[in-house]
C-alpha positions as CSV (number, residue, x, y, z in Angstrom):
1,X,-95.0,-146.4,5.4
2,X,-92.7,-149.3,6.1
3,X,-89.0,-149.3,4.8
4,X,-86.7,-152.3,5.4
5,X,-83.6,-151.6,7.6
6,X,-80.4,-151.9,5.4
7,X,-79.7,-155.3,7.3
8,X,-82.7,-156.5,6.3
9,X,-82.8,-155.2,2.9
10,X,-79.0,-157.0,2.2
11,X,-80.9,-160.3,3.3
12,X,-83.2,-160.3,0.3
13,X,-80.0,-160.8,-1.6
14,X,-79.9,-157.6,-3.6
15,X,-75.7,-158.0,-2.9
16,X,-73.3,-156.8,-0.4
17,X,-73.2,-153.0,-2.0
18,X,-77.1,-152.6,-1.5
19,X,-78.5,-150.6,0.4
20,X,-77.1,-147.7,-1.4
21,X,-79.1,-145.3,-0.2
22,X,-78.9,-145.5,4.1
23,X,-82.1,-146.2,6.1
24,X,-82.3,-143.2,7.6
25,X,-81.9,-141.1,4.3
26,X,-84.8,-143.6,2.5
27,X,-86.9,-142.7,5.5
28,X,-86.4,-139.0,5.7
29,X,-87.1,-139.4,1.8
30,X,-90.9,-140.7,1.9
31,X,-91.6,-138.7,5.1
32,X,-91.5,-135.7,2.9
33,X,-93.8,-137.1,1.0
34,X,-97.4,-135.6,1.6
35,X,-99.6,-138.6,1.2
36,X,-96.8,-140.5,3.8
37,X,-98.2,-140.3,7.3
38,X,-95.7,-142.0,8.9
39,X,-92.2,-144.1,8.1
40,X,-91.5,-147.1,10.0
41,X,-88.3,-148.4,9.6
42,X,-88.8,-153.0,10.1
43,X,-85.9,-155.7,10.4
44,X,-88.3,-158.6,9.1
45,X,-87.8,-160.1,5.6
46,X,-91.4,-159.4,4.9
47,X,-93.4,-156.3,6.3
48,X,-96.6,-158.6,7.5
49,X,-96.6,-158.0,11.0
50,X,-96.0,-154.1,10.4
51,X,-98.8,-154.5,8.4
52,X,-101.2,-156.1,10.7
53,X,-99.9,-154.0,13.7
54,X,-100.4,-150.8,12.1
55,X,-103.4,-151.9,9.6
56,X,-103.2,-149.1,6.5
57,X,-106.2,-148.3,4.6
58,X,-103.3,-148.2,1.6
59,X,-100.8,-150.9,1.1
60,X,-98.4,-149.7,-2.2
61,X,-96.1,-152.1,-4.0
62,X,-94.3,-151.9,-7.4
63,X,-96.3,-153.2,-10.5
64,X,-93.8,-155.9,-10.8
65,X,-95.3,-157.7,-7.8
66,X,-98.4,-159.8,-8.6
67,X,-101.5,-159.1,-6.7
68,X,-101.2,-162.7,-5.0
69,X,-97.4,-162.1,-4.7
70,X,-98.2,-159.0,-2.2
71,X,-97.5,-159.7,1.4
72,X,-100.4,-158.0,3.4
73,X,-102.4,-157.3,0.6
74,X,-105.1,-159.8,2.0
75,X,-105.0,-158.8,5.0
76,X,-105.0,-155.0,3.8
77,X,-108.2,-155.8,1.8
78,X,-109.6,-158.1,4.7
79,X,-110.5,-155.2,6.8
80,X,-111.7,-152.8,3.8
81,X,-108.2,-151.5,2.8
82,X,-106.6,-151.3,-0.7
83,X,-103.7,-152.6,-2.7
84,X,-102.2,-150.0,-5.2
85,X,-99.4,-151.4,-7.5
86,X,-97.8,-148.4,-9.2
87,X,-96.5,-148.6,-12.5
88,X,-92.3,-149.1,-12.7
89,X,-90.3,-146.2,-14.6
90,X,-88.6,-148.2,-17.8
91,X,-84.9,-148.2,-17.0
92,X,-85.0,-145.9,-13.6
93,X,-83.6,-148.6,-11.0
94,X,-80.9,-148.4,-8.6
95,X,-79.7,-152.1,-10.4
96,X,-79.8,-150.3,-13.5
97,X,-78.0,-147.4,-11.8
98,X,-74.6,-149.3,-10.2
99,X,-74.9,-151.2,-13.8
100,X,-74.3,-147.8,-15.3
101,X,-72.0,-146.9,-12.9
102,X,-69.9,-150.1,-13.3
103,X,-69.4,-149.5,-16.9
104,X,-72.3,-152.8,-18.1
């Protein structure tokens, strides 16, 4: 599973408070997961040459992405992978978190 470092993930312009959950404690996160193999944590703005180095037979993204939207998910399918969007939890965000937080 690839996770964006924090630098990387303040770069996609999420704001200067974001990550607020560290890199390391995201990663340590999914690696208990028991259908995660692996975490790999990458500094690029897009995970596509994570993708075509490690080649998963699984390549998950957020429903909110649209199929063609998916980096990878070509390349994923290409050599007889899949692309899995999973559903998004109505109102369970970490945006809708700080917005909480703040008071909005």
């Amino acid at each position: 599973m690839g996770v964006n470092r924090d630098a990387s993930a303040r770069r996609l312009g999420k704001g200067p408070d974001r990550p607020v959950v560290s890199e390391a404690e995201r990663a340590r996160v999914l690696a208990a997961l028991a259908a995660v193999d692996c975490v790999v944590l990458f500094d690029e703005d897009t995970p596509l040459e994570l993708i075509r180095r490690l080649r998963p037979d699984v390549l998950v993204k957020g429903a909110d992405y649209a199929p063609a939207a998916i980096v990878g998910g070509k390349e994923v399918e290409g050599w007889g992978g899949r692309v899995v969007r999973v559903p998004l939890v109505k109102d369970k965000s970490t945006t809708n978190l700080l917005a909480k937080l703040r008071g909005r």
